[in-house]
C-alpha positions as CSV (number, residue, x, y, z in Angstrom):
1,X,-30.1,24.3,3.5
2,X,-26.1,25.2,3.2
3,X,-23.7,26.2,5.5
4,X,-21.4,29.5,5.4
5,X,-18.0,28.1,5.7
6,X,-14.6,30.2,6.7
7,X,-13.6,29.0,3.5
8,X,-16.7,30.8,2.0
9,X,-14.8,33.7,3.2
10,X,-11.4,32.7,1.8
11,X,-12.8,32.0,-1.5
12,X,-14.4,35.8,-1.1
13,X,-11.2,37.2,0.0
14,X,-9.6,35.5,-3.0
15,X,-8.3,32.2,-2.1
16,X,-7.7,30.1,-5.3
17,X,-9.3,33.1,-7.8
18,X,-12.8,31.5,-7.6
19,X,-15.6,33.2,-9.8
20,X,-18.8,31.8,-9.5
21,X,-21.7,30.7,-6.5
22,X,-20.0,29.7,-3.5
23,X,-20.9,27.2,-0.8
24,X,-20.4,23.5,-0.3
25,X,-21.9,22.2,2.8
26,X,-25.0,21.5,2.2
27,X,-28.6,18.8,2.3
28,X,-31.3,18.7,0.1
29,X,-33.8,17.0,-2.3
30,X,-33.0,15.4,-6.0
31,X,-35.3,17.7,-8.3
32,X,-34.5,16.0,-11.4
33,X,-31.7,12.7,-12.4
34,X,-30.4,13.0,-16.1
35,X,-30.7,10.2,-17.9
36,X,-26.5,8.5,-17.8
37,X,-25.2,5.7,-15.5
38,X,-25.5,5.8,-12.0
39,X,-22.7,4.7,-9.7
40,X,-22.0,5.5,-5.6
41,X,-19.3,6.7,-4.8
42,X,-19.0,5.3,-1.9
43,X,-19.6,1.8,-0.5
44,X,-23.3,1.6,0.8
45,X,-23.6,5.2,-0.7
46,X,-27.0,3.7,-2.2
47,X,-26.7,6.4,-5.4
48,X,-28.3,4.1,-8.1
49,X,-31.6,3.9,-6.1
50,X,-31.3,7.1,-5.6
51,X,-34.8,8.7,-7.0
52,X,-36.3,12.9,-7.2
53,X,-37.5,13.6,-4.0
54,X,-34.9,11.6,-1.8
55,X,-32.9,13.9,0.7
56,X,-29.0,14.1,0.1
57,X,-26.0,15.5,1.2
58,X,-23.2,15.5,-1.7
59,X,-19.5,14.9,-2.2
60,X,-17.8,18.1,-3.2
61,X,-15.1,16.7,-5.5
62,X,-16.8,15.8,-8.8
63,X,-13.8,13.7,-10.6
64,X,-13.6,12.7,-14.0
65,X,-15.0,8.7,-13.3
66,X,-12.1,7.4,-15.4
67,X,-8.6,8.1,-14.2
68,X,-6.9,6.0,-11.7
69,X,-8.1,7.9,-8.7
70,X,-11.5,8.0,-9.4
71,X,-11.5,4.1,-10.5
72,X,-10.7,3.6,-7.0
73,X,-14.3,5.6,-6.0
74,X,-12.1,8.4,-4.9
75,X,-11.9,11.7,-6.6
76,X,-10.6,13.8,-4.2
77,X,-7.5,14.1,-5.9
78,X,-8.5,13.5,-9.5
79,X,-6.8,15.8,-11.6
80,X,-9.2,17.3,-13.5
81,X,-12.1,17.7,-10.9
82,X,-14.3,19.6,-10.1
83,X,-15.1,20.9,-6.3
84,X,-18.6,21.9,-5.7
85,X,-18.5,26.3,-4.9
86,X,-14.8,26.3,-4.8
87,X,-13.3,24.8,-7.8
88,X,-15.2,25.4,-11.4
89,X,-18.6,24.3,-10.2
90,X,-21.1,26.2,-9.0
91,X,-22.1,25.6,-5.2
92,X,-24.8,24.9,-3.1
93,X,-25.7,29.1,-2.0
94,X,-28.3,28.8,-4.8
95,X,-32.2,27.6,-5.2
96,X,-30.7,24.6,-7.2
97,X,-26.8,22.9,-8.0
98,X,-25.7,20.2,-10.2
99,X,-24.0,17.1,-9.0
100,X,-23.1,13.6,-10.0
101,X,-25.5,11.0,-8.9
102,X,-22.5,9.3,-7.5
103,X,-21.3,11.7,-5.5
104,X,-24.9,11.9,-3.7
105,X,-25.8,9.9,-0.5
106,X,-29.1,9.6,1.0
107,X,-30.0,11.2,4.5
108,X,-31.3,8.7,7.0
109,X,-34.5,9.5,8.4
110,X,-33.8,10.6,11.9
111,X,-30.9,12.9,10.5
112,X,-32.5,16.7,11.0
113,X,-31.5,19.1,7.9
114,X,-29.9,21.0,11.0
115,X,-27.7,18.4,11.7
116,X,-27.6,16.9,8.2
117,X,-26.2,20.1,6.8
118,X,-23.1,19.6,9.0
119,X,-21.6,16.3,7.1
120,X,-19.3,17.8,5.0
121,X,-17.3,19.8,7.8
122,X,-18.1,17.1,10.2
123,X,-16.3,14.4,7.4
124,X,-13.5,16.9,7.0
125,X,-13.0,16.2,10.8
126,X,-13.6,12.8,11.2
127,X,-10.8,13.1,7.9
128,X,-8.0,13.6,10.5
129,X,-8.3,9.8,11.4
130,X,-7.9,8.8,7.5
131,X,-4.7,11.1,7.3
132,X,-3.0,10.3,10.5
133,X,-4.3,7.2,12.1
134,X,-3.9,8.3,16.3
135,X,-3.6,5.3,18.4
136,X,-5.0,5.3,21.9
137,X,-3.3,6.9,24.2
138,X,-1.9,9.4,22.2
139,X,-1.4,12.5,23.9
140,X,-3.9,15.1,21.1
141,X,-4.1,19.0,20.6
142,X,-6.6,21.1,18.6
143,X,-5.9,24.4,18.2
144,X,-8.5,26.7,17.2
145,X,-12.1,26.8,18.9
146,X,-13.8,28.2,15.8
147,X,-16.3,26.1,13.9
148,X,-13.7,23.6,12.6
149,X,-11.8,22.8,15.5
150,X,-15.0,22.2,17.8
151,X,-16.2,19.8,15.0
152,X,-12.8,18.3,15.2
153,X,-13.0,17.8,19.2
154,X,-16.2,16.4,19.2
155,X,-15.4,14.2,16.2
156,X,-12.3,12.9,18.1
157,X,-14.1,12.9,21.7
158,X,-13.5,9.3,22.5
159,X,-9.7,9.9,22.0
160,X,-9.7,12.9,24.9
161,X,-8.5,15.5,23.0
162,X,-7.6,18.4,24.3
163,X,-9.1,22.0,22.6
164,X,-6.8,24.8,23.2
165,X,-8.5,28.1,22.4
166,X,-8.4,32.0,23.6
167,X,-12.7,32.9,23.5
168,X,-14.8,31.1,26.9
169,X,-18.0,31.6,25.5
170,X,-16.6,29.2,22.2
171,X,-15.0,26.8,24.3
172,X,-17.6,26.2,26.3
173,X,-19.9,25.0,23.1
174,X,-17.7,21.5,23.9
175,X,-18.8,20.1,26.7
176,X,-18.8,16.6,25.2
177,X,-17.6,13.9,27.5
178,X,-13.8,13.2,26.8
179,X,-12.8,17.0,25.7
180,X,-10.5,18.7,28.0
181,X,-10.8,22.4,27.6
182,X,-7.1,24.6,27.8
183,X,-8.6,28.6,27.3
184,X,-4.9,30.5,26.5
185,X,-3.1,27.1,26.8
186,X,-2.6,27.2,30.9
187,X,-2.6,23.7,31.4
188,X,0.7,22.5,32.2
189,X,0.6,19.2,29.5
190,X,0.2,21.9,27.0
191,X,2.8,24.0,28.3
192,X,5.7,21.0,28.1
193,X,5.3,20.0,24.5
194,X,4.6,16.7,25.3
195,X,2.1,16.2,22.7
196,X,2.0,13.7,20.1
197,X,-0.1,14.9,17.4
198,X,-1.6,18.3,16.9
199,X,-4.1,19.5,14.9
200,X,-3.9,23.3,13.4
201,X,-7.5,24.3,12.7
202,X,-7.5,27.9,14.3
203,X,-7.3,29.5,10.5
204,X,-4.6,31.5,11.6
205,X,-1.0,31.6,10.5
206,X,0.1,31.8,14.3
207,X,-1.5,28.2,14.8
208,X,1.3,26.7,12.7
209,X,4.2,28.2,15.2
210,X,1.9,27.2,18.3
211,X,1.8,23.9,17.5
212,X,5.5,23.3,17.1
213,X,5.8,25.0,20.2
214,X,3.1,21.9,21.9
215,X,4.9,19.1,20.2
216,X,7.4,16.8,21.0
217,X,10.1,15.8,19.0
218,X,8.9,13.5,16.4
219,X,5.4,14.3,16.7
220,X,3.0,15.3,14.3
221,X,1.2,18.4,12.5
222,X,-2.3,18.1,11.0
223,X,-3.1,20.8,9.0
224,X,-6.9,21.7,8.5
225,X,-6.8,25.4,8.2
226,X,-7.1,26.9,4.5
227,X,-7.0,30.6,4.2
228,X,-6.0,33.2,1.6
229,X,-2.4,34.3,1.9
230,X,1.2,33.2,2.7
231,X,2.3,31.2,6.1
232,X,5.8,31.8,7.7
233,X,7.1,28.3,8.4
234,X,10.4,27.8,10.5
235,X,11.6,25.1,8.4
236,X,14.8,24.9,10.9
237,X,12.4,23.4,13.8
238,X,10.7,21.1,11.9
239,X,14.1,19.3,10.6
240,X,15.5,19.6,14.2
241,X,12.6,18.0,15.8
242,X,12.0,15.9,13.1
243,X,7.8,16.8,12.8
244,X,6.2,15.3,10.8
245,X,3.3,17.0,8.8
246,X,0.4,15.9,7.6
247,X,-2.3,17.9,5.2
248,X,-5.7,17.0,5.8
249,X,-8.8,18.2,3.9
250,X,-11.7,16.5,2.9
251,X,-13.2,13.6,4.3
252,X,-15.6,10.8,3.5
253,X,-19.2,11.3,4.1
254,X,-20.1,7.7,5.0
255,X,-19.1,7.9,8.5
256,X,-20.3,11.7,9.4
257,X,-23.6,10.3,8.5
258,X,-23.5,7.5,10.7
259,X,-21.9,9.4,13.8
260,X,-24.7,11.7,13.1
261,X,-27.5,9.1,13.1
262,X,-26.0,7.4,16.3
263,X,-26.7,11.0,17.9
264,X,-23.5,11.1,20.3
265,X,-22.8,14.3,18.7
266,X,-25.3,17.5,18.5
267,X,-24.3,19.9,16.4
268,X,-27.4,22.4,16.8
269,X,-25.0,24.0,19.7
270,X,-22.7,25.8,16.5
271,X,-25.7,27.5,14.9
272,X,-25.6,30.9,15.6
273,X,-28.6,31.5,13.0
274,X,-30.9,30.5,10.0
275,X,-31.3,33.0,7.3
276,X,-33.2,33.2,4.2
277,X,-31.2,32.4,1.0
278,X,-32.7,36.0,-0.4
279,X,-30.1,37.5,2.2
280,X,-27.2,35.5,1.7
281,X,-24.7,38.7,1.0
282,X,-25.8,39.8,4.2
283,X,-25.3,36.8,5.6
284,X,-21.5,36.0,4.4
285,X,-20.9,39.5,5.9
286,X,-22.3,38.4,9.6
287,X,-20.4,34.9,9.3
288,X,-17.0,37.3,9.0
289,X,-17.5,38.7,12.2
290,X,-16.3,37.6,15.5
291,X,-17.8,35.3,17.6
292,X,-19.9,34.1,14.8
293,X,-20.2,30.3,14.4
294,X,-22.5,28.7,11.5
295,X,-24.8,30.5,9.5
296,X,-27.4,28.2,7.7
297,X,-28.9,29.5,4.3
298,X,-32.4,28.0,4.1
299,X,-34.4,27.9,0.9
């Protein structure tokens, strides 16, 4: 299976000049392992017993293995890298695609492909925490109750977040214990800019403007959103208030897996339908439209 992500749409729209097979959330089963060293990315990552026929889930970034970065066993930022359906590698929207056996991490057993195919937007969220580490108490914000910022909320649940959104019938897909709901920001904490940190993940260039306007002086912006095109940014406010912001994209895959095998968080709740790969175009066309959450392809 793979997921139809808004940055899917970006990528269609143009974002970054992309040519090729898009789509990078996704789980599946090793057909084949070339014959060349096999190292895991990450710690417990388990890639060099990795064998054909083991179900994955995959690291997008595909790094060069020698710079200074990737020495570290983190490519994210490697210079030269690759990023599975977004940056010169083919993605997952396709009967087969082409990783490093590093970069590959087995699925636990009682991890569903519906849930599995969730880890890399549900590491992108739990990614927040690696960027900008939010002690208790801290007073939270997520703007946007599209896919990405109800991942976010339910990622950050024990931390009582609150989601601040505009569409009921999205807000209420969050009814995880610790989430406070604020539908066209009417609660009055919201209001005040109190807040300490917020997180921009509506995918709209408003949602940078809103969260200054929710955050007290010193606080901090977490940008998650990407999307194709420029954002106005009131420079003035942020020197003023001294903000702090923070750029957050992907995250590690280790713990998604593990919140996902502890089964606090269900996921099946942002699938608004399963369709066959051999309709993908009409599916990227459906996943545009609004109210529409995540559309799996399935093989």
């Amino acid at each position: 299976m793979s997921g139809i992500c808004n940055t899917d749409l970006e990528l269609a729209r143009g974002y970054m000049g992309f040519r090729g097979t898009l789509g990078h959330e996704f789980v599946g089963v090793i057909e084949s392992v070339a014959a060349s060293p096999i190292g895991s990315l990450e710690s417990g990552g388990g890639a060099s017993t990795l064998a054909v026929g083991t179900r994955v889930v995959g690291e997008i970034n595909a790094g060069c293995g020698t710079c200074a970065l990737c020495a570290t066993g983190d490519s994210r930022h490697c210079p030269t890298r690759t990023v599975l359906g977004i940056v010169g590698r083919d993605g997952a929207h396709a009967d087969l695609l082409r990783l490093p056996p590093r970069n590959l991490i087995a699925v636990p057993d009682g991890v569903s492909d519906l849930q599995a195919v969730f880890v890399e937007p549900l590491a992108a969220a739990l990614g927040v925490l690696e960027r900008c580490p939010i002690p208790a108490g801290c007073r939270i914000a997520i703007i946007g109750d599209g896919k990405l910022g109800l991942l976010i909320a339910m990622a950050l649940a024990p931390r009582q977040p609150i989601l601040v959104g505009k569409h009921p019938d999205k807000l209420a897909l969050a009814p995880v214990e610790g989430i406070s709901i604020d539908e066209a920001r009417r609660r009055t904490s919201v209001r005040s800019g109190k807040l300490d940190v917020v997180i921009e993940a509506s995918g709209s260039a408003d949602g940078f403007a809103l969260a200054l306007d929710l955050l007290r002086p010193q606080g901090t912006l977490v940008l998650k959103s990407t999307f194709h095109g420029a954002t106005p940014v009131d420079a003035a406010r942020i020197v003023v208030d001294e903000i702090s912001v923070v750029g957050s994209r992907c995250g590690r895959f280790a713990p998604a897996l593990q919140l996902l095998a502890s089964g606090s968080v269900d996921l099946s709740r942002l699938i608004s339908d399963v369709v066959s790969l051999d309709h993908a175009e009409d599916a990227m066309r459906d996943a545009a439209k609004p109210g529409v959450l995540k559309i799996l392809l399935s093989r």
